[in-house]
Residue, then its C-alpha position, 0 to 999 in steps of 0.5 A: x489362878x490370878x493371871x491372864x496371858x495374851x496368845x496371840x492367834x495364826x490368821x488362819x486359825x482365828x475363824x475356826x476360834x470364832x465359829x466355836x472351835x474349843x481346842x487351842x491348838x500349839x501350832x495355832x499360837x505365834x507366842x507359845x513360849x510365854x506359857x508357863x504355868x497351867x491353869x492360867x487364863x489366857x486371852x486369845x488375840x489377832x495380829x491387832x490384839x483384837x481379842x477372840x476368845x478366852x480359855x485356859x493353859x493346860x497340856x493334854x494330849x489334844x493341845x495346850x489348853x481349851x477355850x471356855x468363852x468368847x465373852x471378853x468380860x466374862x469372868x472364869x470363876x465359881x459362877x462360870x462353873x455354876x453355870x455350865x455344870x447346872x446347865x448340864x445336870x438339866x440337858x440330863x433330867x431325863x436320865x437322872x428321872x429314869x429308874x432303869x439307868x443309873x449310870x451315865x455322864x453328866x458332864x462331857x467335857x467341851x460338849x458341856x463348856x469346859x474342856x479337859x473336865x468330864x463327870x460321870x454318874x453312878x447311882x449317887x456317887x460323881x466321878x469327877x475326871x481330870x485330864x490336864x494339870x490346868x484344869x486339875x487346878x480349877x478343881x476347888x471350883x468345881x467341888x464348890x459346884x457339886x457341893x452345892x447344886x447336887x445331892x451325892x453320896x460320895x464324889x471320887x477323881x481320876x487325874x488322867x494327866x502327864x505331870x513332870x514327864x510322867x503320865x498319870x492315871x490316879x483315883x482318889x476319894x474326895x469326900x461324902x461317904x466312900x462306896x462298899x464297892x463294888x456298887x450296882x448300878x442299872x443301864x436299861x434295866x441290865x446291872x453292871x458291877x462298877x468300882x470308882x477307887x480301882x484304876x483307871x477303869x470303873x467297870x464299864x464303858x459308858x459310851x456304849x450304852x446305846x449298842x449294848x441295847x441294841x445288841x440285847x433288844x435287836x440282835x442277840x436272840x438264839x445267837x452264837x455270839x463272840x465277844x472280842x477285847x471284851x474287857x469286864x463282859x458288858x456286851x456278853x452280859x447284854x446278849x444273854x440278856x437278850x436271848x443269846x444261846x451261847x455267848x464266848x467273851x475273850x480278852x487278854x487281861x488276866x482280871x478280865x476272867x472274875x470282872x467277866x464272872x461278876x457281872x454275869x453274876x450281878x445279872x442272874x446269869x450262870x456264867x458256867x454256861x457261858x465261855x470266857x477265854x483269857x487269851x490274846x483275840x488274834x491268838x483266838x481267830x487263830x484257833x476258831x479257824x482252826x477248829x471251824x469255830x463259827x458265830x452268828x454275831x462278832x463284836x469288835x471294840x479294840x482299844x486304840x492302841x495296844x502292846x503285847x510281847x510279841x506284837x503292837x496294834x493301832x485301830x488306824x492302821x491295823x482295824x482292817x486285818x482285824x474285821x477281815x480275821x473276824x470275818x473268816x468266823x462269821x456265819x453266812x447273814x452273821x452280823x459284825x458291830x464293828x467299833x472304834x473309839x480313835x478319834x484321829x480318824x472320822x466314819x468316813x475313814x472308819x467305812x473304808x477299813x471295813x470296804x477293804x476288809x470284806x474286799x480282802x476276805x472276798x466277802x460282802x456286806x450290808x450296813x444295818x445301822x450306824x450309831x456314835x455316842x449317845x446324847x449325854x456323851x454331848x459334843x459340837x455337831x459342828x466339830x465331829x472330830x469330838x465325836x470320836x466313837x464310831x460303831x458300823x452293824x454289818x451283816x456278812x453276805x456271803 
């Protein structure tokens, strides 16, 4: 971790670098076959090896690396980590002092300094995620980090990076104590079950904490609620919470039936009351169509991508099909949250999806609110294309 390499800068793409832009993007560096090792630090230079900024080699599916400074002198080691990861923990006092939310993110990658590096927060236990091997080979610094700046009961990892041609998703314990998981965590005062050593996924998605409020405080009451892609039932969990009469969550995975049980469960909440469908979601509009089924509240939170055995989806192209099949289901003044985590396109193209949706069902709406992120989920104003979650509250008008 002792080398540094000089990459010199195309022209154009230099005043981006200097405004903050954090990427290093492969098509933005002239002499990109000098990389070789990740994890290396590289300088960035003009034409003149005038230096611009300075950050690290490493693979992911952004780009090649992350810039970490545009200080020339300053040093990326123990004390860079410190800093940013301190900095950090005090953007989220707030959170960490709140008893109703014991799960959030601490650190959120290039919002926070360092890119390709997230950290999560479950009552005590740290979830350190890496998402190159670069990074991944800065980790005895960030370890250091936690071991001194924070009180934990257990820190675990999840390597989210492609090595030696294979994608890799792998969680491992790290050290501190393990968890009898699954652990109980708090968000708004509603509890979700989450498992740090079971996959790539904990339990619940983090990034929508701020929809599943409003969801329980503002839209669920006296509700027929239909729940799509709905994984472990977290937005199910908060409509019942929030006065739901009926709540249906439907969603392919197999395991999505006992994670869905669990969490009504952890809640107080009889899940035989409630609906879960283990089935593909065009296969259930289908059927509600078929049998007149109607809701007065749809939630749509696709992943980007997906493959089934007889179809392929992707939210870039295929989101508006999507809405119009859950229009046909919604009630008159129904409402729609229709949602996106594909950063490959902005609000302004996800707004055009929904227009051309209801334009195609023959039906109108109105917008209710927006939202993205929330605040720990930190990212440059700057650059939006960071802020890659996109949620639209529609109501169906006719």
């Amino acid at each position: 971790m002792t080398k540094t390499i000089d990459l010199q800068v195309n022209a154009k793409n230099i005043a981006d670098l200097k405004k903050g832009y954090p990427l290093i993007l492969k098509e933005a560096i002239i002499n990109v076959n000098v990389l070789t090792e990740e994890g290396a630090i590289v300088r960035l230079v003009d034409r003149d090896r005038r230096f611009v900024a300075k950050g690290y080699y490493g693979n992911q599916n952004k780009g090649i690396g992350w810039v970490l400074t545009q200080k020339e002198e300053e040093a990326i080691d123990f004390n860079f980590f410190e800093s940013k990861i301190a900095k950090a923990l005090e953007r989220r006092e707030a959170l960490f002092a709140d008893p109703d939310t014991t799960a959030f993110r601490v650190f959120n990658g290039e919002g926070d300094g360092i890119g390709g590096l997230s950290i999560d927060f479950f009552d005590g236990y740290y979830m350190v995620s890496w998402y190159s091997q670069g990074i991944y080979s800065m980790k005895h610094h960030v370890y250091s980090v936690l071991d001194k700046i924070v009180e934990y009961k257990g820190i675990y990892e999840k390597k989210r990076f492609d090595m030696k041609g294979e994608y890799i998703e792998q969680d491992d314990f790290v050290r501190g104590e393990q968890g009898d998981f699954p652990i109980i965590v708090k968000e708004n005062g509603m509890n979700f079950a989450v498992n740090l050593n079971d996959g790539a996924m904990t339990g619940i998605f983090l990034d929508q904490r701020d929809m599943r409020q409003a969801i329980r405080d503002k839209y669920a009451q006296g509700k027929n609620v239909l729940n799509t892609f709905s994984y472990t039932g977290a937005f199910s969990v908060a409509a019942a919470l929030g006065g739901a009469m009926k709540t249906t969550s439907v969603d392919l995975a197999k395991r999505s039936l006992a994670k869905t049980i669990e969490q009504f469960s952890v809640n107080g909440i009889d899940y035989e009351q409630q609906d879960i469908k283990v089935m593909d979601v065009f296969e259930y509009f289908r059927y509600a169509k078929r049998n007149e089924l109607k809701f007065d509240l749809v939630i749509l939170d696709p992943p980007s991508f997906a493959r089934t055995k007889k179809y392929s989806f992707s939210t870039a192209k295929d989101y508006p099909a999507l809405l119009k099949d859950a229009i046909a289901i919604t009630e008159k003044n129904g409402v729609i949250v229709a949602s996106t985590n594909n950063a490959s396109f902005g609000m302004k193209k996800f707004k055009t999806f929904i227009e051309e949706a209801f334009k195609d069902a023959g039906s109108s709406f109105k917008i209710l609110e927006e939202s993205s992120l929330p605040r720990d989920f930190r990212t440059n104003r700057d650059f939006p294309e960071f802020n890659y979650l996109k949620v639209v509250v529609l109501q169906k008008l006719k």
